[in-house]
C-alpha positions, -999 to 999 in steps of 0.1 A, spaced: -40 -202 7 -23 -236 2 -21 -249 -35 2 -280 -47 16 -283 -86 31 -310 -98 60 -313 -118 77 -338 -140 93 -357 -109 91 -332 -86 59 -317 -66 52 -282 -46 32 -273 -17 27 -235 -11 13 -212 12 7 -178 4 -4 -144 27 -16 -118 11 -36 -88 27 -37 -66 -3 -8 -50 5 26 -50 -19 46 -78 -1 31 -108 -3 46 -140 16 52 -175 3 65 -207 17 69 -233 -8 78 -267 2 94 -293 -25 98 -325 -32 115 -351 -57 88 -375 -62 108 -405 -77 133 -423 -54 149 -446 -82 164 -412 -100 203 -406 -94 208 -374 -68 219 -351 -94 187 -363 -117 165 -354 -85 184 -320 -79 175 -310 -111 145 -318 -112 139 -296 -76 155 -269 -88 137 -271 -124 103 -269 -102 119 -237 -85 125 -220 -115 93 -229 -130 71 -217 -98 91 -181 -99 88 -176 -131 51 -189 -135 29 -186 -107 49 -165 -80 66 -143 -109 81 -114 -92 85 -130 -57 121 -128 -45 141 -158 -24 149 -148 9 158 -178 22 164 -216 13 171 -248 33 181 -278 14 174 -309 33 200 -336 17 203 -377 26 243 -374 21 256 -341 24 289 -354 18 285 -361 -17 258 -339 -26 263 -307 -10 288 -295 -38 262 -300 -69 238 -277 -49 260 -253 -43 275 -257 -82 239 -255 -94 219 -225 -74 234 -193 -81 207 -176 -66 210 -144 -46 198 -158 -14 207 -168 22 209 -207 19 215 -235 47 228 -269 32 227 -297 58 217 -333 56 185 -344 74 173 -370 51 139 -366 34 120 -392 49 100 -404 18 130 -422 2 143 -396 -18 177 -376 -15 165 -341 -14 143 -316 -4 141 -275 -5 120 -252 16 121 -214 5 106 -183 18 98 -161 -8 82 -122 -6 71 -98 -32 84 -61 -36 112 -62 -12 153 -56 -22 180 -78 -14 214 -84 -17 245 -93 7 247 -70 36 282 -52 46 288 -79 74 282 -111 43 248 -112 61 216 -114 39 197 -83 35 160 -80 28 148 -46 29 115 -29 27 101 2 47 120 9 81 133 -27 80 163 -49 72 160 -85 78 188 -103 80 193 -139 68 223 -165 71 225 -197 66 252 -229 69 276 -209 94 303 -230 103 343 -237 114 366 -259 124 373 -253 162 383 -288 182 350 -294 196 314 -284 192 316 -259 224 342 -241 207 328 -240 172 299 -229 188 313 -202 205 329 -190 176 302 -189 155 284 -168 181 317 -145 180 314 -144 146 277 -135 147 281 -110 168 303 -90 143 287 -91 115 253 -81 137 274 -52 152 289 -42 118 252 -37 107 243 -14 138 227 -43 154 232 -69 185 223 -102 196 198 -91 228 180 -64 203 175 -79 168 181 -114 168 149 -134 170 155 -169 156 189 -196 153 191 -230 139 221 -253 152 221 -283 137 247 -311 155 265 -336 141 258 -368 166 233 -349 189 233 -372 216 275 -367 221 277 -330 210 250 -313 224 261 -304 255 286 -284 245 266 -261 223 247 -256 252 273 -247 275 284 -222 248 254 -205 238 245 -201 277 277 -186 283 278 -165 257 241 -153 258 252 -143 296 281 -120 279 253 -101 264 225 -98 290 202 -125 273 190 -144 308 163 -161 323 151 -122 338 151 -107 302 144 -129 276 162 -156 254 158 -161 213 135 -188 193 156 -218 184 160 -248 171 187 -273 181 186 -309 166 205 -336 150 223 -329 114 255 -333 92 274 -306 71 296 -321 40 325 -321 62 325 -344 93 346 -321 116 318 -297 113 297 -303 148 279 -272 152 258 -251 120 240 -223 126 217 -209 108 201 -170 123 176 -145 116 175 -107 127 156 -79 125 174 -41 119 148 -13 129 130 -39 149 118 -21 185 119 -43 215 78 -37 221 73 -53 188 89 -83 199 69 -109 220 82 -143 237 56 -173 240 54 -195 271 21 -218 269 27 -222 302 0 -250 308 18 -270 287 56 -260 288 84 -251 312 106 -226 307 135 -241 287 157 -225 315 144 -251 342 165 -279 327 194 -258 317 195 -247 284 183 -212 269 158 -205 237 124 -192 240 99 -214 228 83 -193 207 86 -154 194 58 -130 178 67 -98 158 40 -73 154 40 -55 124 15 -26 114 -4 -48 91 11 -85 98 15 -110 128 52 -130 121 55 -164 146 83 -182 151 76 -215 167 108 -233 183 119 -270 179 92 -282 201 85 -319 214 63 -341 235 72 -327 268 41 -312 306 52 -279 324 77 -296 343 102 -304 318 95 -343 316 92 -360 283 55 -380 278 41 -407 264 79 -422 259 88 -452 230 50 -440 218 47 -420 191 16 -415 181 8 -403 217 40 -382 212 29 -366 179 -5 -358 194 10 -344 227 39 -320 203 8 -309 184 -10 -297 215 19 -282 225 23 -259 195 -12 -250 191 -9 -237 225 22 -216 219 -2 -205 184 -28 -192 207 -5 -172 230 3 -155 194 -38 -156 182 -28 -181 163 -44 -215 151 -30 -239 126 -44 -226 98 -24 -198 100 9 -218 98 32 -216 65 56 -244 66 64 -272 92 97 -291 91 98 -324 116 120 -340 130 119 -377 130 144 -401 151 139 -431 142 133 -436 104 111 -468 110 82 -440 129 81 -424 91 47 -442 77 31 -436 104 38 -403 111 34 -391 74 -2 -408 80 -12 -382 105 0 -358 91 -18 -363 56 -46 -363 79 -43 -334 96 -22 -312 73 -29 -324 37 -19 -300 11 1 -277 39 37 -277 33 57 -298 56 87 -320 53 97 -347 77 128 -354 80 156 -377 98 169 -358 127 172 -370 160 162 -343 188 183 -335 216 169 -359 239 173 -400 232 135 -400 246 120 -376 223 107 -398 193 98 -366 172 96 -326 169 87 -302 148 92 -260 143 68 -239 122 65 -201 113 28 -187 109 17 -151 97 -17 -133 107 -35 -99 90 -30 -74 121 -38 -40 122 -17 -20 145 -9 16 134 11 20 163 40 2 146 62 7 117 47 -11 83 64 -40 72 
């Protein structure tokens, strides 16, 4: 089900799954709607749409996890975090809303679930044999952006150990976000290969869904965020990695090591985690370059194919974030998407991906009524 409310100066898109069962899922996209407004006037009214949806219409549905998208993180990130006290895992980085405004805020909401900070300062959503674990806006202030990464990956590794947990078993989704993509890149790459070697994650076993794309924290020194996702109580033959192989290489072939996709099977639901994904054939190459309509159209495709390795079509997709690099490709882009997606909740954003000839890419999550007694409920 998609619905959209509006709000005085604010407006929300949200999906909703229910299959009868006691957690229900949302994804609720929203936006400021009036550029002229001062930030904090815009953050307020964001978070007063929140608070109305949770208390209104999705009464009794609990955060799990927020993503504020910000214009100038520099001088804005301190309101939000002065401003939402709530009990969630929350990422902070600036990727300008494409529309003109200075903010936007994706959450993932479920019903009948308990949360609350984990030993390891991890997230904890629990319900049935399962912890998920949520963090957001990880971060230090190593010399370069291999180090930080590598540190935040040491750090990860902890808290998932502390919680009976490890990266190759229970981790099934990051987010880095890099400040100046183009120069900094690399080295996240060279860290996260290394260190994924450290713990058996390799081209032979499998890698994790991920996301790696341009952004800024509040503090300039910061050139590696990470944002993760892991399962406790998960069993590896619940976990599935997507390949869409007619239209995609294996990330592997140029270097670098995420999976472009993950599935997790659950007794009643289907979860799909769709990495950062971009106009690129099965040999690695980028298509349809400086076009970006034939780009958008090609990154489509390519999803829809990872979706129907899952089972999956469109309509079964939540929430889409995309990543715009040039901010002059916005109109158009928000065109095709009304066309295609009105009414879905998306947010486009300005981002630049990790290659100077990828115009624009996107990530999604989708969720499908399964029915497969053989696992553990959700």
């Amino acid at each position: 089900m998609n619905r959209r409310i509006e709000y005085k100066n604010a407006f929300a898109e949200i999906t909703m799954f229910d299959n009868g069962t006691e957690v229900r899922e949302f994804h609720i996209m929203i936006h400021a709607n009036s550029s002229r407004l001062p930030f904090i006037q815009q953050l307020e009214a964001v978070m007063e749409t929140y608070n109305q949806i949770v208390n209104g219409p999705l009464q009794g549905a609990s955060a799990v996890f927020k993503r504020y998208f910000l214009s100038d993180a520099a001088n804005q990130a301190e309101d939000v975090i002065a401003n939402d006290v709530t009990d969630c895992a929350k990422s902070i980085i600036e990727q300008a809303p494409l529309d003109g405004t200075k903010i936007a805020l994706w959450v993932y909401l479920m019903t009948n679930v308990q949360t609350g900070i984990g030993k390891s300062g991890l997230y904890e959503v629990r319900h049935g044999n399962f912890r998920h674990l949520w963090n957001g806006s990880a971060h230090n202030m190593a010399a370069n952006s291999e180090y930080q990464t590598r540190l935040l990956f040491n750090e990860y590794n902890m808290q998932l150990i502390e919680e009976g947990c490890t990266l190759e078993a229970n981790c099934v989704r990051t987010w880095f976000f890099v400040n100046d993509v183009d120069l900094n890149y690399g080295g996240v790459v060279r860290a996260r290969n290394q260190f994924f070697f450290t713990q058996g994650l390799t081209v032979n076993t499998h890698f994790i869904a991920s996301t790696g794309i341009g952004g800024r924290q509040q503090d300039p020194n910061v050139l590696s965020q990470m944002d993760n996702y892991a399962i406790a109580g998960i069993q590896k033959e619940q976990i599935h990695y997507l390949y869409a192989s007619t239209h995609l290489n294996r990330t592997s072939d140029y270097g670098v090591s995420f999976e472009r996709g993950t599935y997790i099977d659950y007794a009643d639901r289907r979860h799909v985690l769709i990495s950062g994904t971009a106009s690129i054939n099965n040999k690695g190459e980028v298509m349809y370059p400086k076009d970006i309509v034939k780009q958008t159209h090609r990154m489509w495709e390519n999803v829809e194919a990872l979706l129907k390795e899952a089972e999956c079509t469109y309509d079964d997709v939540s929430e889409m974030v995309v990543y715009l690099r040039d901010v002059a490709d916005y109109g158009l882009v928000h065109e095709l998407y009304e066309e295609r997606f009105h009414g879905k909740p998306y947010v486009i954003v300005h981002a630049p991906v990790c290659r100077p000839g990828w115009l624009i890419e996107m990530e999604c999550m989708a969720i499908k009524e399964v029915s497969k007694p053989e696992h553990a409920a959700f």
